[in-house]
Structure formats: C-alpha cells, structure tokens
DRENTORKOL-3810 file (N, C-alpha, C; in nm, 4 decimals):
REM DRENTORKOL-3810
@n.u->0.0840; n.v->-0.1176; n.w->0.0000; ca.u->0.0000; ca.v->0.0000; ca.w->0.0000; c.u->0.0892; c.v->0.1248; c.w->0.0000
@n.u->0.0413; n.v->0.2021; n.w->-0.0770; ca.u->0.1102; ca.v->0.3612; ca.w->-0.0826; c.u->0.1500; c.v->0.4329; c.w->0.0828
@n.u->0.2760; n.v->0.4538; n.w->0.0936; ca.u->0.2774; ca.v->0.4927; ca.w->0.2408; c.u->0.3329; c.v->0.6598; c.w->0.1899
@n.u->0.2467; n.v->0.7155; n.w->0.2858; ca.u->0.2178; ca.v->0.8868; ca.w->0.2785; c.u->0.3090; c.v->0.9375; c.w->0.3986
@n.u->0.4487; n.v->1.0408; n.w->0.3688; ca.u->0.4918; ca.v->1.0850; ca.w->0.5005; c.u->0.4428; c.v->1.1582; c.w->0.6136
@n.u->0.4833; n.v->1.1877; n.w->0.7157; ca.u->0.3832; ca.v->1.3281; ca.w->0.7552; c.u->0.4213; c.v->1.4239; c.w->0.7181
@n.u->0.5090; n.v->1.4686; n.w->0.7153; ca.u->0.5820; ca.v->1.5868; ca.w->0.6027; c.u->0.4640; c.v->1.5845; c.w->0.4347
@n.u->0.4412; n.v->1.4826; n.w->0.4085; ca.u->0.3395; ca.v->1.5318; ca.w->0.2532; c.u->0.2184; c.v->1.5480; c.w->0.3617
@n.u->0.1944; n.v->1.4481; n.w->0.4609; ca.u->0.0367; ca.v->1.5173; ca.w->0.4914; c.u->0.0344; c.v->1.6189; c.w->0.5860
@n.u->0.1618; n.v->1.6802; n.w->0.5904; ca.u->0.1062; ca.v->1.8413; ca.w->0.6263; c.u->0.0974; c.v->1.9332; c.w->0.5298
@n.u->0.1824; n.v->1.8805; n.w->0.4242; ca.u->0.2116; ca.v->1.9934; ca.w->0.3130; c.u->0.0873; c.v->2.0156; c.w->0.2397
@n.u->0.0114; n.v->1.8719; n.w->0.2411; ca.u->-0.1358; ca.v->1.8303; ca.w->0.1634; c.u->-0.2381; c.v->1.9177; c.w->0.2464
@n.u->-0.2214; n.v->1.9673; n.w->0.3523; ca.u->-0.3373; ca.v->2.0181; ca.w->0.4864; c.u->-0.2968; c.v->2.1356; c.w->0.4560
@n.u->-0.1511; n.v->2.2037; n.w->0.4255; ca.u->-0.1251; ca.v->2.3319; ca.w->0.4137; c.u->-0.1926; c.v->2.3766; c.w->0.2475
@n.u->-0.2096; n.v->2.2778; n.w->0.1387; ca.u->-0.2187; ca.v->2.3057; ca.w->0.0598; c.u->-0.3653; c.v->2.3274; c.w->0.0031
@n.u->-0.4531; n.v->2.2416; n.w->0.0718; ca.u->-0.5914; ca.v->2.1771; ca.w->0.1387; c.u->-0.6860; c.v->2.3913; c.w->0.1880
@n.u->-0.6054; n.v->2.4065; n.w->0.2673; ca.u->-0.6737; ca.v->2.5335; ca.w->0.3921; c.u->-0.6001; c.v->2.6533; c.w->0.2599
@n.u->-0.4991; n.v->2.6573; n.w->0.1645; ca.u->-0.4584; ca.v->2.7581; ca.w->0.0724; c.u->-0.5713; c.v->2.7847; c.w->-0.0728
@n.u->-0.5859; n.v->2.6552; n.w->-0.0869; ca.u->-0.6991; ca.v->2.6642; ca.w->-0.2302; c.u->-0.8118; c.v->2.6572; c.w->-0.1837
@n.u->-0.8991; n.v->2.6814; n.w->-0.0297; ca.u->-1.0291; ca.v->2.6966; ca.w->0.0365; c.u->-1.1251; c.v->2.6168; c.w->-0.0398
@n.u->-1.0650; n.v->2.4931; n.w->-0.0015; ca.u->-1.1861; ca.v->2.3629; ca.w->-0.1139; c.u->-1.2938; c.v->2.4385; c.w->-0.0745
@n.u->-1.4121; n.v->2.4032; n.w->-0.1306; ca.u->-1.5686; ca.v->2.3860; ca.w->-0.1283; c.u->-1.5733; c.v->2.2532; c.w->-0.0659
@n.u->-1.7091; n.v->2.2244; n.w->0.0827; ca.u->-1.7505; ca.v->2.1081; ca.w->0.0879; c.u->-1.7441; c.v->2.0163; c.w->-0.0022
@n.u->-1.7030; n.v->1.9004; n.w->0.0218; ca.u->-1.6796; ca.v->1.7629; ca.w->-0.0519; c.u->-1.5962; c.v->1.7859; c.w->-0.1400
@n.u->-1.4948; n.v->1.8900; n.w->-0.1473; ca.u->-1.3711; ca.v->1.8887; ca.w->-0.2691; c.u->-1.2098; c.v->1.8223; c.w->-0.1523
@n.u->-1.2016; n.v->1.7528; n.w->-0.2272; ca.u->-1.0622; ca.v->1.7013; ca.w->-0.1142; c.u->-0.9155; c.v->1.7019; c.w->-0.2535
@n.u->-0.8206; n.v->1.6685; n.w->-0.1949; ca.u->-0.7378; ca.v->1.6678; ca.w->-0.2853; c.u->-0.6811; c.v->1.4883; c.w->-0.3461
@n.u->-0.6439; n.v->1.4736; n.w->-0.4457; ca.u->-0.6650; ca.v->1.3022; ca.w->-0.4850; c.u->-0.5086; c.v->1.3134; c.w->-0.5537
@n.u->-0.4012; n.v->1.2127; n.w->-0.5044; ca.u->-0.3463; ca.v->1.1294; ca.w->-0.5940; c.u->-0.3824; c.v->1.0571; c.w->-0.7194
@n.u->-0.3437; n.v->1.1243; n.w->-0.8670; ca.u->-0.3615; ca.v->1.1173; ca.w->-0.9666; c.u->-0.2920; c.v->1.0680; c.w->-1.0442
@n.u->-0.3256; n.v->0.9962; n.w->-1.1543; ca.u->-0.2595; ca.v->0.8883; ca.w->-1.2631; c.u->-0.3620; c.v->0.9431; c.w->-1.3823
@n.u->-0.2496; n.v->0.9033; n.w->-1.5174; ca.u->-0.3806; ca.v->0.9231; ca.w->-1.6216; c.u->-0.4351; c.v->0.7641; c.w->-1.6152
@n.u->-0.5303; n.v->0.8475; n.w->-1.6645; ca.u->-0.6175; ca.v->0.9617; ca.w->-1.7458; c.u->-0.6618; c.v->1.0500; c.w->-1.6247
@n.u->-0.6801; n.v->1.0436; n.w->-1.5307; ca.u->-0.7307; ca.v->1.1504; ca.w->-1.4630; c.u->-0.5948; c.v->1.2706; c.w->-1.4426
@n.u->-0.5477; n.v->1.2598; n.w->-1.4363; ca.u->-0.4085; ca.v->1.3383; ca.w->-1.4423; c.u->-0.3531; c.v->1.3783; c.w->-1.5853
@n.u->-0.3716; n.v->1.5330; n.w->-1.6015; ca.u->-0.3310; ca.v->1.5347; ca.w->-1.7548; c.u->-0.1881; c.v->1.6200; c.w->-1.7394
@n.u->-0.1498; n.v->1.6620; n.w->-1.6586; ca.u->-0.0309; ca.v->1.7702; ca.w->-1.6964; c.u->0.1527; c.v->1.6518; c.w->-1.7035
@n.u->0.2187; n.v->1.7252; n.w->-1.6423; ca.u->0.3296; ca.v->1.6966; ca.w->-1.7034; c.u->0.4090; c.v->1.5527; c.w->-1.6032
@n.u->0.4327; n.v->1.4752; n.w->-1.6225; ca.u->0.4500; ca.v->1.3497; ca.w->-1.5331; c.u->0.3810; c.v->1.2697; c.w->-1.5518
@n.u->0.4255; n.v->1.1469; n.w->-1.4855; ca.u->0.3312; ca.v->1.0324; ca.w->-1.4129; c.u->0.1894; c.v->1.0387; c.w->-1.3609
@n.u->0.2062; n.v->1.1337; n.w->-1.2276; ca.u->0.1472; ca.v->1.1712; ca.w->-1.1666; c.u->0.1159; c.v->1.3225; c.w->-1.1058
@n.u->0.0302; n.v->1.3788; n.w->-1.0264; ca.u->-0.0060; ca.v->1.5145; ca.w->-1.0184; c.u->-0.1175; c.v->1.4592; c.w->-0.8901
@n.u->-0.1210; n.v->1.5498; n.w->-0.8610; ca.u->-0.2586; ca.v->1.5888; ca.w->-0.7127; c.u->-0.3607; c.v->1.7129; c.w->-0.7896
@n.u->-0.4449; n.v->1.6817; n.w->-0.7695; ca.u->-0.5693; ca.v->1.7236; ca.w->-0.8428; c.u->-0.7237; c.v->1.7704; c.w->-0.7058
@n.u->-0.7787; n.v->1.8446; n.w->-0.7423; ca.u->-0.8853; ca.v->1.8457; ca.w->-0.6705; c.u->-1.0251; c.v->1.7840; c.w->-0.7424
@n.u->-1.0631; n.v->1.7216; n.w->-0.6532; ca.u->-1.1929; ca.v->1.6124; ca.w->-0.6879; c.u->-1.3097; c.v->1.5836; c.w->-0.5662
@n.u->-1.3587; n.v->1.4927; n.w->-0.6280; ca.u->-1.4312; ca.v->1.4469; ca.w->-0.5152; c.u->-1.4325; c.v->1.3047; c.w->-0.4903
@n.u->-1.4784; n.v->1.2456; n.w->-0.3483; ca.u->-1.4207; ca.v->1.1489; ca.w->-0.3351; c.u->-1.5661; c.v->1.0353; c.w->-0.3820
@n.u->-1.4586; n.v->0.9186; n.w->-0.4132; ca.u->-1.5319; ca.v->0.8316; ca.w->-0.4392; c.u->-1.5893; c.v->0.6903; c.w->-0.3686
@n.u->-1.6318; n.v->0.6238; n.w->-0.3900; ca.u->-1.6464; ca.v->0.4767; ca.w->-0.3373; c.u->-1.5318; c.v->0.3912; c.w->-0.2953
@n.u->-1.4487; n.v->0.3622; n.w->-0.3957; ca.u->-1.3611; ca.v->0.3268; ca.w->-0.4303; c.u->-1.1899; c.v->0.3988; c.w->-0.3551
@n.u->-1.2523; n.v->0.4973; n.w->-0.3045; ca.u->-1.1226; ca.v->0.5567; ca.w->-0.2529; c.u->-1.0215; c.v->0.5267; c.w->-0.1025
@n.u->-0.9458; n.v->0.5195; n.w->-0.1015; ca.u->-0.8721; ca.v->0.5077; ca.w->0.0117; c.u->-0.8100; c.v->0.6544; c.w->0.0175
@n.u->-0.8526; n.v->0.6605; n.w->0.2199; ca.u->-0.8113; ca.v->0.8218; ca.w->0.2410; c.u->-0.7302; c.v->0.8182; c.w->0.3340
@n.u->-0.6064; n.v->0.8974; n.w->0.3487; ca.u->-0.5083; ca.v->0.9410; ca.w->0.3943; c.u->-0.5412; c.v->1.0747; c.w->0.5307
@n.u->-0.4905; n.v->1.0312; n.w->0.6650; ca.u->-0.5578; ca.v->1.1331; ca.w->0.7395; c.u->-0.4339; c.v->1.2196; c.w->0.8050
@n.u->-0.4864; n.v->1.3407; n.w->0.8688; ca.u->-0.3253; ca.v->1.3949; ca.w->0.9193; c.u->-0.4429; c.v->1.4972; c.w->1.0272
@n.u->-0.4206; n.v->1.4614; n.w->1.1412; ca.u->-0.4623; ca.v->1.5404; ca.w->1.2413; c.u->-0.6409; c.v->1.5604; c.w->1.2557
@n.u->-0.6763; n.v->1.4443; n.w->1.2394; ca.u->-0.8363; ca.v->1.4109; ca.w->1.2371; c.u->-0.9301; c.v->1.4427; c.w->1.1470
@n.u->-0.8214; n.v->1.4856; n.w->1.0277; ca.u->-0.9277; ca.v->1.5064; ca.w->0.8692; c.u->-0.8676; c.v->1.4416; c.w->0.7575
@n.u->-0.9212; n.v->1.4305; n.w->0.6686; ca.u->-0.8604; ca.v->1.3339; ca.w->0.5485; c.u->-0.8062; c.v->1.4487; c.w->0.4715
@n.u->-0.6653; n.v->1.4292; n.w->0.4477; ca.u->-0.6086; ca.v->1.5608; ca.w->0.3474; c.u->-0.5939; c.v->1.4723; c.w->0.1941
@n.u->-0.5903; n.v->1.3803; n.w->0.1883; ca.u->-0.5385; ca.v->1.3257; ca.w->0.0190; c.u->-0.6442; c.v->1.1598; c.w->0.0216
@n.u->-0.6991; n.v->1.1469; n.w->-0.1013; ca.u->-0.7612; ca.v->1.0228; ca.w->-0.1270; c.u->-0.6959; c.v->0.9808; c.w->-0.2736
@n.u->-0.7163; n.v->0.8067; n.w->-0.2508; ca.u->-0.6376; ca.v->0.7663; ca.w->-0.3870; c.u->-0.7493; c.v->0.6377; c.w->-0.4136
@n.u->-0.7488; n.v->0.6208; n.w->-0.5762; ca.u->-0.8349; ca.v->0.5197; ca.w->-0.6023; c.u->-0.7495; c.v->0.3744; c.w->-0.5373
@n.u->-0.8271; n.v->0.3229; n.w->-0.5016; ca.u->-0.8046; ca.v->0.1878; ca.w->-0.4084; c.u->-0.6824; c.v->0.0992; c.w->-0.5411
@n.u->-0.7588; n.v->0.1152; n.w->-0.6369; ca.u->-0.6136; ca.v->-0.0306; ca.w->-0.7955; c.u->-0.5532; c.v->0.0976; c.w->-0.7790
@n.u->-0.4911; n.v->0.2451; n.w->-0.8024; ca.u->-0.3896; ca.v->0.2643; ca.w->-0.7728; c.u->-0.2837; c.v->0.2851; c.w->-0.6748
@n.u->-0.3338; n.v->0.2802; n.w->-0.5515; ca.u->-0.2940; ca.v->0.2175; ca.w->-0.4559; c.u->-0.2212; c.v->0.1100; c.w->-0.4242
@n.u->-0.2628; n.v->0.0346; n.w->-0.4706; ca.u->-0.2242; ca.v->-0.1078; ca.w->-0.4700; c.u->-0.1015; c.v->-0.1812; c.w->-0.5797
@n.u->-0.1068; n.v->-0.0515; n.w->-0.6969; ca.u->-0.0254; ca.v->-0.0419; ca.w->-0.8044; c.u->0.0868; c.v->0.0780; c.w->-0.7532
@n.u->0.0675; n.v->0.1220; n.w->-0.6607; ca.u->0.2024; ca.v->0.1620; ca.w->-0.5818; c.u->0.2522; c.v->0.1356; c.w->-0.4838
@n.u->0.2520; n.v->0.0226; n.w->-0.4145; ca.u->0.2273; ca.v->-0.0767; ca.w->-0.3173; c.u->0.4473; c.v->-0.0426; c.w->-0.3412
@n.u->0.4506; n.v->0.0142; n.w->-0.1709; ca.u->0.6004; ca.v->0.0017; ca.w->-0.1850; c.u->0.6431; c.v->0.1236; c.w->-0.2316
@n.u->0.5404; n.v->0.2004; n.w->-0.2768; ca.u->0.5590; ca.v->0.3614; ca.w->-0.2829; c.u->0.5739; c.v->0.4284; c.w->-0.1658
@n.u->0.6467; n.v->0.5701; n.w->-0.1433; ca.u->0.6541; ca.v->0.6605; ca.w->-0.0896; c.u->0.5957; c.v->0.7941; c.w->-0.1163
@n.u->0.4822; n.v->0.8763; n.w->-0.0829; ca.u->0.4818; ca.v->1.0299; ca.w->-0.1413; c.u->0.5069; c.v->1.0915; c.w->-0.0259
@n.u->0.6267; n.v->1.1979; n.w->-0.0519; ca.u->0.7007; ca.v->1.2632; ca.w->0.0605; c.u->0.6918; c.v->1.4299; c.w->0.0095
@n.u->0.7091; n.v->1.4853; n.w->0.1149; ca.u->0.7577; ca.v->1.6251; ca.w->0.0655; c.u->0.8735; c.v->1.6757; c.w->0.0802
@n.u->0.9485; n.v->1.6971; n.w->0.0024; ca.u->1.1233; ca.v->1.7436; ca.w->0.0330; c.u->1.1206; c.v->1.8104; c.w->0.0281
@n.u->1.2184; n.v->1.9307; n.w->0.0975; ca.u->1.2693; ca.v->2.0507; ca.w->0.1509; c.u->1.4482; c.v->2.0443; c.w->0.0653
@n.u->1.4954; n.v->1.9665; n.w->0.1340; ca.u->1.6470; ca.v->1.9322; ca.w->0.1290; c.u->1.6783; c.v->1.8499; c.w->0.0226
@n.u->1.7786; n.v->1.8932; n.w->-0.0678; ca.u->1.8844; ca.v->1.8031; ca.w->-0.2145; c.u->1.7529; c.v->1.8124; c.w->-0.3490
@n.u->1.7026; n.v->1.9249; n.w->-0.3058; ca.u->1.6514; ca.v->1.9095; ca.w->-0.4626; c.u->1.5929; c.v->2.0841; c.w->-0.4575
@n.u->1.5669; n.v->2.0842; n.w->-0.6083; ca.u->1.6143; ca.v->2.2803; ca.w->-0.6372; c.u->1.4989; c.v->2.3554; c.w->-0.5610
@n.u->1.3416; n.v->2.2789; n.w->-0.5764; ca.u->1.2485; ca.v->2.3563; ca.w->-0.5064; c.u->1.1963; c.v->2.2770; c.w->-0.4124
@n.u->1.1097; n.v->2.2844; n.w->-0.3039; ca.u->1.0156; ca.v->2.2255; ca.w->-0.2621; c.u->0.9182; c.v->2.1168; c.w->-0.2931
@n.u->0.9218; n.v->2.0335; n.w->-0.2933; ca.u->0.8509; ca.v->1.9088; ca.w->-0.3634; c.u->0.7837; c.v->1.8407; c.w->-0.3406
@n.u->0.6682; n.v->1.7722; n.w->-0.3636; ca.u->0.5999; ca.v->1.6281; ca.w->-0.3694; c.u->0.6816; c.v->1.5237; c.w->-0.4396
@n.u->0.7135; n.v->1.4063; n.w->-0.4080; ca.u->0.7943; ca.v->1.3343; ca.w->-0.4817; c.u->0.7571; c.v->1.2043; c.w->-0.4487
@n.u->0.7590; n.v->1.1042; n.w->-0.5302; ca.u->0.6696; ca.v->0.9902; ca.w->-0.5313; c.u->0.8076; c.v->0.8977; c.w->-0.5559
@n.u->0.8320; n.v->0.8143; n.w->-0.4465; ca.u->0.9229; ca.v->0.7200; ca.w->-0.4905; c.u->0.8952; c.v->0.5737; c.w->-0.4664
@n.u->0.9340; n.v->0.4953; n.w->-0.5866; ca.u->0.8697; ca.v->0.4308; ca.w->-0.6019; c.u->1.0184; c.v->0.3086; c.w->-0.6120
@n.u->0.9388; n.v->0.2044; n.w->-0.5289; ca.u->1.0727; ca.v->0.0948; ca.w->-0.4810; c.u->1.0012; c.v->-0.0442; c.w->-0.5476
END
C-alpha cells in the first residue's frame, strides 16, 4: 500500500486550507487519465469516491487515492522534500 509521510500530509493540509476547497472537494493522488499535466502523476482536486482510500493527518482526510492505484504503488513513498533538490517538492518514490 502507498505509504504517505507526515511531512506530505502536512504539506497536503497546508495546501488543502490555501486553495479553500468547497464542501466535498478534497485533494486526490492522480494517474492518467485523470491526471493530464506533465509526469506520471499530479494531485488534483476532486471528489471522493467509493472506491477511494483516504489518507488522514490530524483528524481530517487531506489526500484520497483510487483503491487499484494504490495497490499499483504498493512500496511507494509520497514525501515532501525541503532538502537536495532545487524547489520544494511532492515526490513519489517508487521501490
């Protein structure tokens, strides 16, 4: 299963309370087709589904991911780095 640092799920809560979702908008770990920009992957705002597995950080859910991609990153990391890389980051590593 995708393991989430606390470092991304604060960055996800800081990022969460900055774009002032609307009720039922949460933020989702994305793959295409739902993910169109530049990469693999991207974080997207959506809504959640049936199917979703949610990620919590201080008694609210900051990030949801469809359950098969989940499981297709099984042994993943999404972290947020500060340190050895040029900006601030989400970074998905994948073992």
């Amino acid at each position: 299963m995708l393991e989430v640092t606390s470092e991304a799920k604060l960055q996800l809560k800081v990022v969460s309370q900055a774009q002032k979702l609307e009720p039922g908008q949460i933020l989702r770990l994305a793959v295409p087709p739902v993910w169109t920009g530049q990469g693999d992957w991207g974080i997207v705002i959506d809504q959640r589904g049936a199917a979703d597995i949610a990620y919590a950080f201080e008694g609210n859910t900051v990030l949801i991911i469809e359950e098969v991609v989940a499981h297709s990153l099984a042994n993943s990391i999404l972290d947020y780095k500060t340190e050895g890389v040029p900006n601030p980051r989400f970074t998905l590593d994948i073992y």
